[in-house]
C-alpha positions as CSV (number, residue, x, y, z in Angstrom):
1,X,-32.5,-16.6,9.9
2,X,-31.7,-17.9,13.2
3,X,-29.1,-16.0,15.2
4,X,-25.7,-17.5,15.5
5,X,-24.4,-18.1,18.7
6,X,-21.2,-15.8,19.7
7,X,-19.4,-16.4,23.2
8,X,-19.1,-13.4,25.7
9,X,-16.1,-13.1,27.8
10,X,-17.5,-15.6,30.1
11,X,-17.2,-18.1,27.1
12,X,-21.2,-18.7,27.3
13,X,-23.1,-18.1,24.1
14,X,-24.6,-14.2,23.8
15,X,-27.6,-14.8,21.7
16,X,-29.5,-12.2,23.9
17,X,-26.9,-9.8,22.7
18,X,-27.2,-11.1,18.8
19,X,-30.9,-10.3,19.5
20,X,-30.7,-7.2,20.5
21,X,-27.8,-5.7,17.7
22,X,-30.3,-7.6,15.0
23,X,-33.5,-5.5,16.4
24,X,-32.1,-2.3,16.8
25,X,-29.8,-2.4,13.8
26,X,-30.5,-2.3,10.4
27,X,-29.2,-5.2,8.2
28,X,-28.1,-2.7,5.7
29,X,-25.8,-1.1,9.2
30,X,-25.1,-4.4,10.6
31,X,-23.5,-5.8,7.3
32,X,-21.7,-2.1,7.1
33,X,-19.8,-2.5,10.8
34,X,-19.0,-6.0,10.0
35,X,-17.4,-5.1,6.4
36,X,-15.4,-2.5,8.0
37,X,-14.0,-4.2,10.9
38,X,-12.3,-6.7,8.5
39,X,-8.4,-7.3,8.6
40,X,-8.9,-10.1,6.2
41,X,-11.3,-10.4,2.8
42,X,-14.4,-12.2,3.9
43,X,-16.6,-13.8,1.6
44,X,-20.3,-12.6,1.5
45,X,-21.5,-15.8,3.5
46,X,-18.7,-15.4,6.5
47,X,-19.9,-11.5,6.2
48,X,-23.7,-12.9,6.4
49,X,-23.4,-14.8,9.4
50,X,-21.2,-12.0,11.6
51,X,-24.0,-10.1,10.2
52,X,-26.9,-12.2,11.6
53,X,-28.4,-11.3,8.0
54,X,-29.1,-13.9,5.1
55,X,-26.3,-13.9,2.5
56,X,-28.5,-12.9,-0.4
57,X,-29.1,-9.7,1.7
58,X,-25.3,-9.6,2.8
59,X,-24.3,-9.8,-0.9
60,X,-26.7,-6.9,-1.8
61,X,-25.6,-4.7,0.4
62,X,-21.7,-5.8,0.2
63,X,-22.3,-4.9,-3.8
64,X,-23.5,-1.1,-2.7
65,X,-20.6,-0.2,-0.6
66,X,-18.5,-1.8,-3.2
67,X,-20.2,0.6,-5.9
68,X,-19.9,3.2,-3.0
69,X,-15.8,2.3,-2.6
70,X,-16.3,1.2,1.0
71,X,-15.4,-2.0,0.5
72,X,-13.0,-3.4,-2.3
73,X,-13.3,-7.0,-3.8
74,X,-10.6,-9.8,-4.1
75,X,-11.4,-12.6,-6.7
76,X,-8.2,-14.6,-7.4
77,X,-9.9,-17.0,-4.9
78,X,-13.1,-19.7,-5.6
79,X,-15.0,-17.3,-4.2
80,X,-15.5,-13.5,-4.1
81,X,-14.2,-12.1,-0.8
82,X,-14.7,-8.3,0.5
83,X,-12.4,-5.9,2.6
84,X,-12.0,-2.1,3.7
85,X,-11.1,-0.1,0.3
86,X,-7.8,1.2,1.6
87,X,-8.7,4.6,0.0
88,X,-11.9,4.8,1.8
89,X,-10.1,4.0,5.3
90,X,-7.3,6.2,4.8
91,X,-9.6,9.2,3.8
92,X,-12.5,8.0,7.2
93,X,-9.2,8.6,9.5
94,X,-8.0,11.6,7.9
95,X,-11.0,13.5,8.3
96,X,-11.2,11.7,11.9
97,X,-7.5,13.2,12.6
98,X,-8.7,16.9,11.4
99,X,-12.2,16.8,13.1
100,X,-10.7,15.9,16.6
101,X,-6.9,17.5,16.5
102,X,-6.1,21.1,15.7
103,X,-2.9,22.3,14.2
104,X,-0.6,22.2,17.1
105,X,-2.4,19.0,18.5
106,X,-1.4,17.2,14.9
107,X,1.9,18.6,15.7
108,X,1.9,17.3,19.2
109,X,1.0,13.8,17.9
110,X,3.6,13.6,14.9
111,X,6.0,14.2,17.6
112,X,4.6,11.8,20.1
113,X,4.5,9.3,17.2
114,X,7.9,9.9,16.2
115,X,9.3,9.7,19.5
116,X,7.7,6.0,20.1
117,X,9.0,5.3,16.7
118,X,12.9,6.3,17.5
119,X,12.3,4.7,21.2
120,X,11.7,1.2,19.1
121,X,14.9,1.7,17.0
122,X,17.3,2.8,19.9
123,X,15.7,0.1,22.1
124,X,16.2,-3.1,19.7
125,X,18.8,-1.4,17.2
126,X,17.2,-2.2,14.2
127,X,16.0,0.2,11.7
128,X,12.3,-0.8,10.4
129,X,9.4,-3.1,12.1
130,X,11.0,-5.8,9.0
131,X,14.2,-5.7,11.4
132,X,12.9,-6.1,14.2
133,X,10.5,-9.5,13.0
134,X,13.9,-11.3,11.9
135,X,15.4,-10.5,15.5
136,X,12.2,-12.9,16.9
137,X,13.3,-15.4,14.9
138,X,17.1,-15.6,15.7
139,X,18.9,-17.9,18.1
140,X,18.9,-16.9,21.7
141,X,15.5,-14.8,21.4
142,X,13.5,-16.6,24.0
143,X,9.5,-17.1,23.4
144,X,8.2,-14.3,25.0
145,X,10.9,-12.3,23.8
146,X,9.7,-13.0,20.4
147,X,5.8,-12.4,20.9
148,X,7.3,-8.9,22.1
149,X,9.0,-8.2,19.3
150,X,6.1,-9.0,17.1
151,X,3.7,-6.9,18.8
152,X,6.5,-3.9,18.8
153,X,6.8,-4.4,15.5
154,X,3.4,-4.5,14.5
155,X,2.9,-1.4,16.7
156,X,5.7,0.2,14.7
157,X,4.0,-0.5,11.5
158,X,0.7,1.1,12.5
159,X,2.2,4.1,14.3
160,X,3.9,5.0,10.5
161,X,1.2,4.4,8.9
162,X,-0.8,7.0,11.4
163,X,2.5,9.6,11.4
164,X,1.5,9.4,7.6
165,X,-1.8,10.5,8.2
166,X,-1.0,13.2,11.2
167,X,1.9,14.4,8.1
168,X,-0.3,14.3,5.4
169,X,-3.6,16.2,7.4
170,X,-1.0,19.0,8.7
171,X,0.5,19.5,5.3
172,X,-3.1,20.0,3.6
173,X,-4.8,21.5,7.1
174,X,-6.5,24.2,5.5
175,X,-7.7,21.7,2.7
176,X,-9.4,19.2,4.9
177,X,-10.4,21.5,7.7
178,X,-13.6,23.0,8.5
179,X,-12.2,26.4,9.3
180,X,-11.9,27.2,5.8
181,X,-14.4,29.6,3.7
182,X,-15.8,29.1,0.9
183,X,-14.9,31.5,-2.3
184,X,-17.9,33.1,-4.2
């Protein structure tokens, strides 16, 4: 297969880089990081190419971490499309959250989380990141005004989706930690 051609932040094609990901990384890998960065379902030949692997191979391997519950698979479409398995991402992050923050550091972060979150509601008096979208559209709201309140709100939405992690890994802390023993 010949690479594709991707543009660097210079806007000049990186093949040399496509080159070097395809040597040093197996298809199997490559096909994984491109499955999992997906904010969209991707059919196996748009997963093939971002891949720099041939599709038959993309599809093989999309099928594994399907059977694995990597990936999840949407077919209402013409075509079979793949994205993250939203049990699989939450569960990666969890144990992320519990590997890297201690009790009082999880506490810490629910706290810094909820403080952005109540900083967003005093600051553009609405009540949920669904609020704060129909403010960008209203009358007045200049451009730039409503690209912010977009980003906010999307910020919004991802920060209570991770205060549910930080609340969820404190509330089961001894569950998902590695400080706890084993019983015989």
């Amino acid at each position: 297969m010949v690479p594709t051609e991707r543009d660097d932040a210079n806007g000049s094609a990186d093949v040399s880089g496509d080159a070097d990901w395809k040597e040093h990384t197996s298809a199997f890998d490559r096909v994984h990081s491109v499955a999992l960065s997906l904010s969209e379902p991707r059919s196996a030949s748009w997963i093939a190419d971002e891949a720099l692997v041939a599709e038959n191979t993309a599809r093989r391997h999309l099928e594994r971490l399907e059977d694995l519950h990597v990936l999840a698979t949407d077919t209402a479409g013409s075509a079979v499309t793949y994205y993250p398995d939203p049990v699989y991402v939450r569960t990666r992050d969890l144990r992320e959250l519990v590997a890297e923050h201690d009790r009082d550091g999880l506490a810490e972060l629910a706290a810094d989380i909820k403080a952005d979150i109540e900083s967003w509601r005093d600051e553009y008096d609405v009540a949920s990141p669904d609020e704060l979208r129909a403010t960008a559209a209203a009358e007045g709201t200049s451009a730039d005004e409503a690209l912010d309140r977009r980003r906010v709100a999307s910020d919004w939405e991802l920060s209570a989706y991770r205060l549910s992690l930080v609340e969820d890994a404190l509330s089961r802390y001894d569950e998902y930690s590695d400080t706890r023993t084993a019983t015989v």
